[in-house]
N, C-alpha and C positions, 0 to 999 in steps of 0.2 A: 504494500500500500504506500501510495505517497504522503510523502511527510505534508499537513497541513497547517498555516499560520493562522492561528485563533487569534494572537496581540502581537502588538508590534508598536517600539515608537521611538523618535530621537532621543538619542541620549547625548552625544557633542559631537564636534568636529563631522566625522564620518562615520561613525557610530551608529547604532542600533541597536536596541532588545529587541529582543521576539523570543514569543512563547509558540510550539509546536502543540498539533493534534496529541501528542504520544507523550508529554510533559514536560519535555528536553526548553529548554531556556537559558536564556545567555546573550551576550552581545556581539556583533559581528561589527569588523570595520573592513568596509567597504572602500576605504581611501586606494589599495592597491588595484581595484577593480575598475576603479573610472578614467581609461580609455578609450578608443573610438567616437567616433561621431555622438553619437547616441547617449554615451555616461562624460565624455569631460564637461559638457556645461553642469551635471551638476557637482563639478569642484567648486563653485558657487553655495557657500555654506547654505546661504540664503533659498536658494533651488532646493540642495539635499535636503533639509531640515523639512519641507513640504512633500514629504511622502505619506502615502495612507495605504493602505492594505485597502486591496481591491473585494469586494463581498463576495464575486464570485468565485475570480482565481483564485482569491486564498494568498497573493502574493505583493509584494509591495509595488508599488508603480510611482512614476512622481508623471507631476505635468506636462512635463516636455516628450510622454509615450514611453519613457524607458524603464523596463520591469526588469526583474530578474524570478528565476524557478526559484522555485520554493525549495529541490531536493539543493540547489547548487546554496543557497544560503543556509541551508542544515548544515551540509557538511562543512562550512566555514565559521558554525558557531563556535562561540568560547564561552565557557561554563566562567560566571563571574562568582566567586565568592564573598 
């Protein structure tokens, strides 16, 4: 089964929580991921910080159309303590 994002929200810089379907939680930073056409405008704190979890996909998306999967952001969580 696919991993699914229940929450999800900024935390700084490039940052992210998210809580999964399965209860795995933790933050992911996405600072190394924003290349391409599609992710460098949001090196634009201001951009990135304007992300929301999409209702159907389950996965984050910002305004400018740029998403990412749901399993590729699992597997780059880090368990925060």
């Amino acid at each position: 089964m696919l991993p699914r994002i229940v929450e999800a929200h900024y935390v700084a810089e490039f940052k992210v929580w998210i809580r999964f379907s399965d209860g795995a939680e933790g933050e992911v930073d996405l600072a190394p991921e924003l290349a391409g056409p599609m992710f460098e405008p949001l090196r634009n704190v201001e951009l990135f910080r304007r992300l929301v979890l999409h209702p159907e996909l389950r996965t984050l998306v910002w305004p400018n159309g740029a998403d990412l999967a749901p399993e590729f952001l699992r597997a780059k969580l880090r368990v925060v303590a």
